[in-house]
N, C-alpha and C positions, 0 to 999 in steps of 0.2 A: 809666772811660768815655771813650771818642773824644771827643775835642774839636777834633781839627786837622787835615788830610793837609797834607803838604809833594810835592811834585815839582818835577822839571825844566824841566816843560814841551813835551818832546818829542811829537812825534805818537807816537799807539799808546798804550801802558801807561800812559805820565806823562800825557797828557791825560787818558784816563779815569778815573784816580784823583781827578784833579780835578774833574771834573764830578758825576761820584759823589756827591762835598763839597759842590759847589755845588748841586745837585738835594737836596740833604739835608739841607740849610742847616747845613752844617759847616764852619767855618772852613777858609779856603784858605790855602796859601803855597808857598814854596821861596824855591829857588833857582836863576834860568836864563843862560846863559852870557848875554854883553855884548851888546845890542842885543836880549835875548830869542829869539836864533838858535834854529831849529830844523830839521830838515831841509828845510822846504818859504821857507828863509827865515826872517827878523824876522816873530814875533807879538805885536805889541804887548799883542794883549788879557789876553795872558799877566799882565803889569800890571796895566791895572787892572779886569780880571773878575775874576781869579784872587788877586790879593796878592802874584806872583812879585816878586824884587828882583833887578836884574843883577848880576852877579860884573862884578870887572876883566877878567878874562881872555876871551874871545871861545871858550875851549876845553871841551868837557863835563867834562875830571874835574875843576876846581875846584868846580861846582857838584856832583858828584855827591857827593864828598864830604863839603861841606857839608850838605846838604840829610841824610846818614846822621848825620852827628854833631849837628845838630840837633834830630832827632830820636828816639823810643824805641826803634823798629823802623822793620825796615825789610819792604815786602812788594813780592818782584818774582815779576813774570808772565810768561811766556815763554821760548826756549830760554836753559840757563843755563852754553849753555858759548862765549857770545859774548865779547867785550874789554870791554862795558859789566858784566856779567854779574861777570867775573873781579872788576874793579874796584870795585864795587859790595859783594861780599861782600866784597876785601878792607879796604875801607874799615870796614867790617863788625865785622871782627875788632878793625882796629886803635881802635876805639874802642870792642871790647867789647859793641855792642849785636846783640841779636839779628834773626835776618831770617828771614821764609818764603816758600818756592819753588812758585809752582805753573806747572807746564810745560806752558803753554799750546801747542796744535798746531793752526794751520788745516789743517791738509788732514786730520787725525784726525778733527777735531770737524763738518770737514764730511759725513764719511765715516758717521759713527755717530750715526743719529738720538736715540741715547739720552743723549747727551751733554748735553744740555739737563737731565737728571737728576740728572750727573754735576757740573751749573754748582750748583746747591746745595746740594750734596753738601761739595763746593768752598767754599761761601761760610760753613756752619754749623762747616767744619773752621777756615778765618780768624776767624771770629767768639767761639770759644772758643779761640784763640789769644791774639786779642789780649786778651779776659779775664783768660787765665789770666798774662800776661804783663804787668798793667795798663797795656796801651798808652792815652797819650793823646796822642800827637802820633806818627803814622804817614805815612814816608816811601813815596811808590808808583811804583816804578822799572818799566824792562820794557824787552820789544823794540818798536823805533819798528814804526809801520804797514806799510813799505814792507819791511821784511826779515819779516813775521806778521800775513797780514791779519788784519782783526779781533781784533786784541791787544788793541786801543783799548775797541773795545764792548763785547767780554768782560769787561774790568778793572773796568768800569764795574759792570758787573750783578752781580759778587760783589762786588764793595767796597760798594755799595748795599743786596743782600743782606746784608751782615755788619753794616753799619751798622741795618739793623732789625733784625734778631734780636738785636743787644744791649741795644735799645731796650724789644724786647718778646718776651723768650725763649719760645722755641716758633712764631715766627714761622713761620720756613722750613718746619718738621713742618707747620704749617694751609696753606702754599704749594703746598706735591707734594699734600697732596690735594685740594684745590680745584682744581689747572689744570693736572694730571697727564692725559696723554692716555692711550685705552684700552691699547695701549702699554707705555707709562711704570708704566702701573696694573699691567699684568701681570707686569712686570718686578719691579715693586714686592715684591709677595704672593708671586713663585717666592723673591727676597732673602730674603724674612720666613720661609717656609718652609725652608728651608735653614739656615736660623741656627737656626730651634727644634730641627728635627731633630737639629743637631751639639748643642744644649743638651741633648737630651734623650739623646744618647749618652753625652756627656762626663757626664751624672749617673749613669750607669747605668754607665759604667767606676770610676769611684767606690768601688761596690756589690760588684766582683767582687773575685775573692783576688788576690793579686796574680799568683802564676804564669799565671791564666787575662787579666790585664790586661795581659802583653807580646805576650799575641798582636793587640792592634789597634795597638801603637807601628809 
């Protein structure tokens, strides 16, 4: 079970993962460069709302790295082929812990009203990640606000999401139908539709000889 998030501190991803924690009353921490630097400047509150601790170094990859090997996983949000990004997974590696990717896109998600569908779609696939991974100390990395709008407030509603469906599995399934718009709803039941149909072919290719079953490969 979650017990902890770690971040940086950064605006965008790493704040959100933290508020997440702090709304959820999940233990907070990391690790944030010397003075609690972030792009918009020193955030103290980083300190003492969050639990962050300063590095010596005034630079982000001391603490990025810290913050990945102190923890079990690692979960970044946003594009993933930035220098934070690189660094991040290779930290990754070299300490052997796992991480997962979700590629967060403002101008996609402003673009396609159904993305809000797609956000706990998102949060139900982290949540039985970190399950199946038994994470309890998860680091929340990403791209800052100012290169991803809304990286920040995204991070936050699936790491929140994730955090209750692990709480109380089946959450998210009573979610989409309770505050699913008509929408959402139809989109929903064409999904469901379409999965039974390919179940009900894929039983019924099954059934045939097999000469007559390479005619649907």
């Amino acid at each position: 079970m979650l017990t902890t998030i770690l971040s940086g501190g950064q605006t965008g991803a790493d704040l959100g993962g933290l508020q997440a924690g702090n709304k959820s009353q999940i233990e907070t921490g990391g690790w944030a460069p010397k003075y609690f630097l972030t792009e918009n400047g020193s955030n103290l509150k980083l300190g003492h709302l969050y639990g962050l601790k300063e590095t010596k170094s005034g630079k982000y990859p001391a603490r990025t790295k810290r913050n990945v090997k102190e923890s079990d996983a690692t979960l970044w949000v946003g594009y993933d082929n930035s220098a934070g990004a690189k660094l991040t997974f290779s930290a990754c590696r070299k300490f052997k812990k796992p991480w997962f990717v979700v590629p967060y896109d403002f101008n996609a998600y402003q673009k396609d009203l159904l993305k809000i569908l797609e956000t706990r779609v998102v949060a139900k696939q982290l949540a039985d990640w970190l399950a199946d991974y038994r994470v309890k100390i998860l680091n929340v990395a990403g791209n800052r606000e100012s290169i991803n709008t809304g990286v920040g407030s995204f991070t936050e509603r699936i790491v929140m999401h994730a955090i209750l469906e692990l709480k109380d599995p089946g959450y998210i399934d009573q979610l989409d139908q309770a505050q699913e718009s008509p929408k959402e709803r139809a989109y929903r039941l064409r999904q469901e539709r379409m999965k039974a149909k390919l179940l009900k072919q894929k039983k019924k290719r099954r059934r045939l000889p097999k000469k007559v079953e390479t005619l649907f490969r």
